[in-house]
N, C-alpha and C positions, 0 to 999 in steps of 0.2 A: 477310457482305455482300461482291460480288464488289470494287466501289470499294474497301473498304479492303485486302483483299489483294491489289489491285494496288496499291496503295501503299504497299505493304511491301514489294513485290517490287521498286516503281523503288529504292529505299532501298538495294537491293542494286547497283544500275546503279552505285555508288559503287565498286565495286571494283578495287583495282589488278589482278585477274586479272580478264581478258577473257573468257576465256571463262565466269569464269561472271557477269560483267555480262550479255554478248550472251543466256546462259540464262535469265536473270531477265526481262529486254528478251521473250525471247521469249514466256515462259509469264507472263509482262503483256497480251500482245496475245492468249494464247489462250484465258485469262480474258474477258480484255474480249469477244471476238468469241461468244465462248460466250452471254454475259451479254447480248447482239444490245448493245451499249453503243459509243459514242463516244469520243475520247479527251477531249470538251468532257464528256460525261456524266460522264465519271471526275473529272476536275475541280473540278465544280461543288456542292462544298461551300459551302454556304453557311451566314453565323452566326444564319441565324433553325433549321439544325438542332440548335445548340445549347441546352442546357437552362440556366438561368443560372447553377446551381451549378458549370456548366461553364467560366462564362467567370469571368477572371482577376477578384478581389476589388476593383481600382481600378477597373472597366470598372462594378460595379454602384452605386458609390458615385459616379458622373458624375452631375453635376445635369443636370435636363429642359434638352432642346433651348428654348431659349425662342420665344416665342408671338408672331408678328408681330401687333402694332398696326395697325390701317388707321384711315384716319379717318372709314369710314363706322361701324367699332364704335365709336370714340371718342364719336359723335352717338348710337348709340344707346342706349350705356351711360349717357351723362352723362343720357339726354331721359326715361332712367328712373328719376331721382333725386328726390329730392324738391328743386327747385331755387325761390328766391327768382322773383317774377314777372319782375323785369327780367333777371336773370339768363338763367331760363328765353326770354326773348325775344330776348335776344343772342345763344343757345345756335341757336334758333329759324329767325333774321335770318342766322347764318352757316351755318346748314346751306341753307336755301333758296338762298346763293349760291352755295356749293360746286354743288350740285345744276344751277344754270344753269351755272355756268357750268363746273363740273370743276375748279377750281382756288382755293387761299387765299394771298393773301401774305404775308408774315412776320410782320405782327402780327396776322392772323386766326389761323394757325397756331401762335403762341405764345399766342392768348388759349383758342383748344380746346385745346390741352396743358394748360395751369395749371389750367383750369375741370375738366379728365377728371381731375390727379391730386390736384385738392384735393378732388372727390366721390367718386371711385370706388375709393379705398384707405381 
C-alpha cells in the first residue's frame, strides 16, 4: 500500500545526513503523486482501520461509553411497568406536566428518578 511506504520513507526524513532525508522527502512525494493521493490522504489513518486484535489489550477491556438518560425514556420505561394505580397516576399526572409545559422542578424530578430506579433495575 503506497500510504505505508510513504511512511516509512518519512521515518527516514529523521536523519542526521541530508541528503539522504531530502531523498526520502523526495521518493515520498513521488509515491504519493504516483498513487494520484494527498498529503491529508496519507495521513488519514484512522482507528476504525484497525482490527481489534490490533489495538492495545487495555483499549478493549474499556467499559461501554455510558447511555444518556432523558426524561422522556425515564416516562416511558417506568409507564411500562407494572406500576401500583396511584403510583401509575402520579407517574401519569407528571408526565402530562412535563409534556405542557417542558419542564419538572426538584421534587417532580427526584420523584421520576426514585420511581425509574426502584422499577426499572
Amino acid at each position: 500500500m503506497p500510504q505505508d511506504k510513504i511512511l516509512k520513507l518519512l521515518e527516514l526524513t529523521k536523519s542526521s545526513n541530508d541528503a539522504e532525508a531530502l531523498n526520502a522527502i523526495r521518493k515520498a512525494n513521488d509515491i504519493r503523486e504516483k498513487a494520484d493521493m494527498q498529503w491529508e490522504d496519507v495521513f488519514a489513518k484512522t482507528i476504525t482501520t484497525y482490527k481489534p486484535s490490533d489495538l492495545p489489550p487495555f483499549f478493549n477491556r474499556r467499559p461501554q461509553q455510558p447511555q444518556f438518560l432523558t426524561v422522556e425514556t425515564m416516562f416511558r420505561e417506568i409507564l411500562r411497568r407494572d406500576l401500583s394505580d396511584l403510583l401509575r397516576s402520579k407517574i401519569e399526572q407528571l408526565k402530562f406536566v412535563y409534556e405542557w409545559t417542558q419542564s419538572l422542578d426538584g421534587e417532580e424530578v427526584s420523584t421520576l428518578i426514585n420511581t425509574y430506579n426502584r422499577n426499572c433495575f
